[in-house]
Every structure is written in structure tokens, then in C-alpha cells.
C-alpha positions as CSV (number, residue, x, y, z in Angstrom):
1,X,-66.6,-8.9,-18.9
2,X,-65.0,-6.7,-15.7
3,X,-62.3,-9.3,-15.6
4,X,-61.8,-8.6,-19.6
5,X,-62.1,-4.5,-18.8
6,X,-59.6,-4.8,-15.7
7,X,-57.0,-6.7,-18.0
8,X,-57.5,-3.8,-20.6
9,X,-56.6,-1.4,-18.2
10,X,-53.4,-3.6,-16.6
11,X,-52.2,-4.3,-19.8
12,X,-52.2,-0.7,-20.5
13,X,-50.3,0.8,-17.5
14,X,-47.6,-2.4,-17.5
15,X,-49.4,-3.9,-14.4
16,X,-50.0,-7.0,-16.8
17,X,-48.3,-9.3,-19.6
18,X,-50.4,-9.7,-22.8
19,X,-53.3,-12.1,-22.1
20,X,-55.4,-14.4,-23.8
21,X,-58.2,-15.7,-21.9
22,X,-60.8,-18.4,-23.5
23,X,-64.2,-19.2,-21.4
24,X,-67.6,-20.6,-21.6
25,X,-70.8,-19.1,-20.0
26,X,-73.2,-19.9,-17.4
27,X,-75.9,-19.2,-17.6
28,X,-76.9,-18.4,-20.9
29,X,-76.4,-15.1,-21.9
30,X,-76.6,-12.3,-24.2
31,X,-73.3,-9.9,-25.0
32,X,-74.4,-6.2,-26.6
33,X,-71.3,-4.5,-28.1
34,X,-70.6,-1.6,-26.7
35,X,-72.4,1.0,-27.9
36,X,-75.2,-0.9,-29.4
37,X,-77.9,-1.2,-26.0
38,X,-80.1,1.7,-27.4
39,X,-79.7,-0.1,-30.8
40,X,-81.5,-3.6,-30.2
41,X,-84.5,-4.4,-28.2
42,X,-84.9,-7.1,-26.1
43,X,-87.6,-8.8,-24.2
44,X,-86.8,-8.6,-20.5
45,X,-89.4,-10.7,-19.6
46,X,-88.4,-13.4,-21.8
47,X,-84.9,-13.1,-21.3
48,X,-85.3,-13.5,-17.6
49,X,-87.9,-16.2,-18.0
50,X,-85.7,-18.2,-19.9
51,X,-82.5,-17.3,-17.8
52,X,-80.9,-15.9,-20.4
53,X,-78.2,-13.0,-18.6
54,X,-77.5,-9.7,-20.3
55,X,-74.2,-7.9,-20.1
56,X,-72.3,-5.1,-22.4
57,X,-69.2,-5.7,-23.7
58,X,-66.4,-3.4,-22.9
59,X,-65.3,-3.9,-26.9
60,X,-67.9,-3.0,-29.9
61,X,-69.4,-4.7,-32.4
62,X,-73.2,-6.5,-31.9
63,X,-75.3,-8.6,-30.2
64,X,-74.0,-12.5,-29.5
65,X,-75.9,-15.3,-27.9
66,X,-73.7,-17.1,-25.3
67,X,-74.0,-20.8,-23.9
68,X,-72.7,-23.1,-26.6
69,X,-69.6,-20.8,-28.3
70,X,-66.3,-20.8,-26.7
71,X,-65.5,-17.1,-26.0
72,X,-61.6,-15.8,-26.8
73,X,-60.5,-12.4,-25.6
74,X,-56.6,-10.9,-26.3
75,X,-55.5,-8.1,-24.8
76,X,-52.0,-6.3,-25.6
77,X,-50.2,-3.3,-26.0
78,X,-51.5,-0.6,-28.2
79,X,-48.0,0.0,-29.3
80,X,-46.6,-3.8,-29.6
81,X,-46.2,-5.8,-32.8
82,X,-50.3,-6.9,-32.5
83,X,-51.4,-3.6,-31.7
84,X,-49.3,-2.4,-34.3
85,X,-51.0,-0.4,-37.7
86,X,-54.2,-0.2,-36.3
87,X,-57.8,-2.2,-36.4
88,X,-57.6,-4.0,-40.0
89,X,-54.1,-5.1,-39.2
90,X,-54.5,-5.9,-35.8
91,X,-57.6,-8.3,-36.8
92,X,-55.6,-9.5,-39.7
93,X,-52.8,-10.8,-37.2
94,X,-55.5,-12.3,-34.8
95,X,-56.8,-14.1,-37.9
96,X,-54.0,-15.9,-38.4
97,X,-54.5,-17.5,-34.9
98,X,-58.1,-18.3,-35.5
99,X,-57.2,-20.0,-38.6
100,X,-54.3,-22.3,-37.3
101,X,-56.6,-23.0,-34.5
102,X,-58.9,-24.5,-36.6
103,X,-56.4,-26.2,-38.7
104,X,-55.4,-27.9,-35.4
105,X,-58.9,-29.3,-35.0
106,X,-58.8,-30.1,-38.8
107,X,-60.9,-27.2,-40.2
108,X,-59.9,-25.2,-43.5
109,X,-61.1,-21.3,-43.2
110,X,-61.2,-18.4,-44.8
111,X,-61.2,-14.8,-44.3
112,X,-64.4,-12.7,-44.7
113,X,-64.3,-10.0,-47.8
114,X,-66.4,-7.8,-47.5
115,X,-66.5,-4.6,-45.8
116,X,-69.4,-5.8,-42.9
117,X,-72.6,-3.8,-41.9
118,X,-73.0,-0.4,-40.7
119,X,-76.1,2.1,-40.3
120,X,-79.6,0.0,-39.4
121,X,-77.5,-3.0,-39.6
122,X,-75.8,-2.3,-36.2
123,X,-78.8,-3.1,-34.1
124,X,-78.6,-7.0,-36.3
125,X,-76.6,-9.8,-33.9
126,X,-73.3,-10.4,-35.1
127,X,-73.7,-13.5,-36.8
128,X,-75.7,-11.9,-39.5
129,X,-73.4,-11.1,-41.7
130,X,-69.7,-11.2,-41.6
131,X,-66.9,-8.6,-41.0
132,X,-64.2,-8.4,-43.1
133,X,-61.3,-10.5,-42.2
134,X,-63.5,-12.7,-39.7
135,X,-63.7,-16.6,-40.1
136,X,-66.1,-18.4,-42.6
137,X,-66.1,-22.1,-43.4
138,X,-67.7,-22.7,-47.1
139,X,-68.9,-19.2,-46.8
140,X,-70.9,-19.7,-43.8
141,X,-69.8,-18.1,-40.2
142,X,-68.2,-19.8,-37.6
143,X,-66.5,-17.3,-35.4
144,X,-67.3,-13.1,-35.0
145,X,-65.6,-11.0,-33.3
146,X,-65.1,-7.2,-32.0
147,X,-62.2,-4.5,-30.5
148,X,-61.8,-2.4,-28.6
149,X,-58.7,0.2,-28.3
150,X,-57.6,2.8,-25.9
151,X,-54.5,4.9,-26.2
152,X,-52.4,2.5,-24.5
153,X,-53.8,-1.6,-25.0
154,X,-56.3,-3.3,-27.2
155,X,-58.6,-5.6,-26.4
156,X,-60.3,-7.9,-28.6
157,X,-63.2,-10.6,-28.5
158,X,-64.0,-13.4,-30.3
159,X,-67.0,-15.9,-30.4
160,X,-66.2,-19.7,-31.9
161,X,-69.3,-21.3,-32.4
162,X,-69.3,-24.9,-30.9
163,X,-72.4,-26.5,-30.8
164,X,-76.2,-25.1,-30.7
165,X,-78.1,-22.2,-32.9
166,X,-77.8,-18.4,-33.2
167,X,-81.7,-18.5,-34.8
168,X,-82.3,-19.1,-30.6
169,X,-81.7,-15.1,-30.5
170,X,-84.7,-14.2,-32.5
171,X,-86.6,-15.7,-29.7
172,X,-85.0,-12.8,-26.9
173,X,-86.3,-10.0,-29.1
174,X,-89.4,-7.7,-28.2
175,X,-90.7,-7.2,-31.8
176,X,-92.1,-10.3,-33.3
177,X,-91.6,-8.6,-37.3
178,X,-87.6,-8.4,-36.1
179,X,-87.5,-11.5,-34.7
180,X,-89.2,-12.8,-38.1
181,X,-86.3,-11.1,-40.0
182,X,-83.4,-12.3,-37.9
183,X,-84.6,-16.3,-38.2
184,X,-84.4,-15.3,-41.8
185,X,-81.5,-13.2,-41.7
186,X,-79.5,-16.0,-39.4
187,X,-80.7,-19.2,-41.5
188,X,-78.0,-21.0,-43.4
189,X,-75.2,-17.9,-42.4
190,X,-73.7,-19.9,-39.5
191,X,-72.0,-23.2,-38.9
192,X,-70.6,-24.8,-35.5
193,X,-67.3,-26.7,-35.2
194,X,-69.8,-29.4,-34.7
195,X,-71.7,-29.6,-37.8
196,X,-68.0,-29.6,-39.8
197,X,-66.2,-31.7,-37.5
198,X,-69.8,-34.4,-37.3
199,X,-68.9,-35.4,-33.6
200,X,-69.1,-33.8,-30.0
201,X,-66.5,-31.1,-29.6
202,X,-65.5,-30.2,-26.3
203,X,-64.5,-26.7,-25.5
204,X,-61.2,-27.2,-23.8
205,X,-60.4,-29.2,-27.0
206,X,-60.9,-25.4,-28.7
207,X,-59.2,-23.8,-26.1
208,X,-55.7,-25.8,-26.2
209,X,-56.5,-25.7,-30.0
210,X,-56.2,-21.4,-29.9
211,X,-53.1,-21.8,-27.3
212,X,-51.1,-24.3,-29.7
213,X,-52.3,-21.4,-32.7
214,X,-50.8,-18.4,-30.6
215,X,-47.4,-20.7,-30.1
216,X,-47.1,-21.4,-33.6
217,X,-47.8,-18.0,-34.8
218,X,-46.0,-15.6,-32.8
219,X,-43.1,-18.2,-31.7
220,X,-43.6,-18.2,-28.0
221,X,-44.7,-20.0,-24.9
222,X,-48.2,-19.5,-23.8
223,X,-48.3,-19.8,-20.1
224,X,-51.2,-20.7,-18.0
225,X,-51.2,-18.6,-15.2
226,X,-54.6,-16.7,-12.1
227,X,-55.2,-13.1,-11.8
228,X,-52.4,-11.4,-9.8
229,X,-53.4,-9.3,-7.3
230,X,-53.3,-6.1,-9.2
231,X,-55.6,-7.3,-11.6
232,X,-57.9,-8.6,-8.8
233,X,-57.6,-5.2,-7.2
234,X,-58.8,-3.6,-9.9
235,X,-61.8,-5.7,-10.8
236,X,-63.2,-5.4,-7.3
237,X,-63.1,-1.6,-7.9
238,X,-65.5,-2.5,-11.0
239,X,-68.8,-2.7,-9.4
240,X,-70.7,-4.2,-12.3
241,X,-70.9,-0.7,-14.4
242,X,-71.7,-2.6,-17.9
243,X,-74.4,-3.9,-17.0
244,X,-78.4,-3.3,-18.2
245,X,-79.9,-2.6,-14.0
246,X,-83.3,-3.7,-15.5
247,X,-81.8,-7.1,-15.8
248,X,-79.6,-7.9,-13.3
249,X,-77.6,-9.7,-15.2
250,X,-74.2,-11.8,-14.0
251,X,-71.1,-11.8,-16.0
252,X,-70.3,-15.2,-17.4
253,X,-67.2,-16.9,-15.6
């Protein structure tokens, strides 16, 4: 997440090219959008019993459950053709990718309709319901995903669920009526590439999937490349400030 919060402040002074980054995380761990740690309640005990880490993302949106998703984040100008028109068109753009990604790994997808939850429902984990224009296979969700904008670069993330269970969140949460709710709430609302595909999918398979999708779609050459030293400059400058100090969580790599 500081690595993700560096490149949004590189991007936006010049320092660094557009980016797309795609990981994993170990351990196990749980995102909270932005703004949404006074919104959720989680049981620290159990979270550190299980070795489940706890961060904040530096975009919005709600709780996730890391550890078998493939995680994407973009980050580009503000004022470039993605940044372009604002949030709905900006995720409409990034849609695209997601779909052709999964057309690559022979999935058909479609875009989310409805408006997505606000009020109460911003202390619910993301995979709840969906938001408009994010990914559903045969109505069910397979990838959520949040922004975050300053005056000069966005940043966006994006969760791809691979293998495992999101219903494995309701088990993190201090209040056993809400955890009742979310198993509920969760059941039959989420699919992994793995239940469409019916074999093992590996995440780099995903991630050169969303790299041949960014080619195709925006007509250029996506190339691999470390953190330059600017950008590893200003992540060690970022001492950790996202996250919960009741936890000690670690970032995921």
C-alpha cells in the first residue's frame, strides 16, 4: 500500500510513467478503504490469531479479504486520456481492461448496473454488492474495485478473485449478529476465476492476462520495469502512516 501511495504521488509530479502494478499477498490480510476504519469492526484478537494483517488503503471504497485474489492497481495522470471526465469514466475505461483480461483467460463479463451501496452499507466488505460498472460473471462478482484522485494522478485498485471464499471475512468480525449477516449477505454474490474456469488458475497467468488487456486496449507496450530511485525515495519517507497501530499489520508485497 506505501508503494501504491508513493506511485500516486510520482505519477503526479512527473517523477513517474503511468503504472500498473498486479500482486498477491502474504500473509493474509485485510484492506479497509480509506475512510471506512471507524465504519467496520474487527476482532483484533482473531485477526492476529489467525495471521490475518490489517492495512488501509490509500483509495476508498470497503473492506476486501486478501490471500487468494490477485490485486491490480493503475495509477495515471489526473489530466491524461484515463484520468480524463472523471470517476464513472475513468472506471468505465479500466473496465474495458478487466473485461479483455478475462476474455484472454476465456471468461465473458459484464458490467455492474446499478448504482452500488452507500449510508450503513459502507461499513459491508466490498463483495457484497456490486458497483456500478465493476465486473460480474452470470450476475455474480468476480472483481471489485476502488479510486482514489488527487488534483494531479488517480489511482485505482482492483481485486480479481482467484481461488478461495470472501464468506472467510465474516469470521474477522467482532459482532457475531454482523458476521451472521455478511455469510448471508456474501453467499452466492461471488465467483472465482476458478469456479468458471473448473481448473487451478495461477496468478501470474492473471497478471500477463491484464498486461496483454492494457496492450490491446490502449495500443501500447506494457513494459516490465523496478522502482526507480525516486519512487524508492519516497516510500522510505512513508513510515507505515495507513496502518491500524493496534495491529501491527505489514503491507502485502
Amino acid at each position: 500500500m506505501a508503494v501504491d501511495e508513493t506511485l500516486l504521488s510520482t505519477v503526479g509530479n512527473g517523477d513517474s510513467p503511468p503504472t500498473l502494478r498486479a500482486y498477491t499477498w502474504r500473509p493474509r490480510a485485510v484492506s479497509l478503504g480509506r475512510s471506512q476504519r471507524r465504519d467496520i469492526k474487527l476482532d483484533e484478537r482473531r485477526c492476529l490469531s489467525e495471521g490475518v494483517d490489517v492495512v488501509v488503503r490509500p483509495s476508498g471504497g470497503r473492506a476486501v479479504l486478501h490471500g487468494d485474489d490477485l490485486t491490480y492497481a493503475a495509477v495515471f495522470p489526473a489530466d491524461g486520456i484515463l484520468g480524463a471526465g472523471g470517476i464513472a469514466a475513468t472506471y468505465k475505461r479500466l473496465a474495458a481492461v478487466l473485461i479483455r483480461a478475462l476474455a484472454v483467460l476465456g471468461i465473458r463479463a459484464d458490467l455492474a448496473r446499478s448504482r452500488g451501496a452507500g449510508g450503513a452499507a459502507v461499513s459491508l466488505p466490498c463483495f457484497t454488492a456490486p458497483a456500478r460498472d465493476e465486473i460480474l460473471v452470470d450476475g455474480r462478482k468476480l472483481i471489485g474495485s476502488a479510486q482514489r484522485r488527487t488534483r494531479s494522478a488517480v489511482l485505482q485498485h482492483g481485486s480479481i478473485l482467484v481461488r478461495g471464499d470472501q464468506t472467510d471475512m465474516a469470521n474477522l468480525l467482532a459482532e457475531e449478529g454482523a458476521a451472521s449477516a455478511l455469510r448471508r449477505s456474501l453467499t452466492g454474490r461471488t465467483v472465482t476465476l476458478e469456479e468458471i474456469l473448473g481448473r487451478t488458475v495461477d496468478f501470474g497467468e492473471v497478471a500477463v492476462a491484464l498486461k496483454e488487456a492494457a496492450e490491446d486496449i490502449f495500443e501500447t507496450k506494457v513494459a516490465a520495469g523496478e522502482l526507480s530511485p525516486e519512487e524508492l525515495a519516497g516510500l522510505r519517507m512513508r513510515s507505515a502512516p495507513l496502518m491500524p497501530k493496534t495491529l501491527g499489520g505489514r503491507p502485502g508485497p
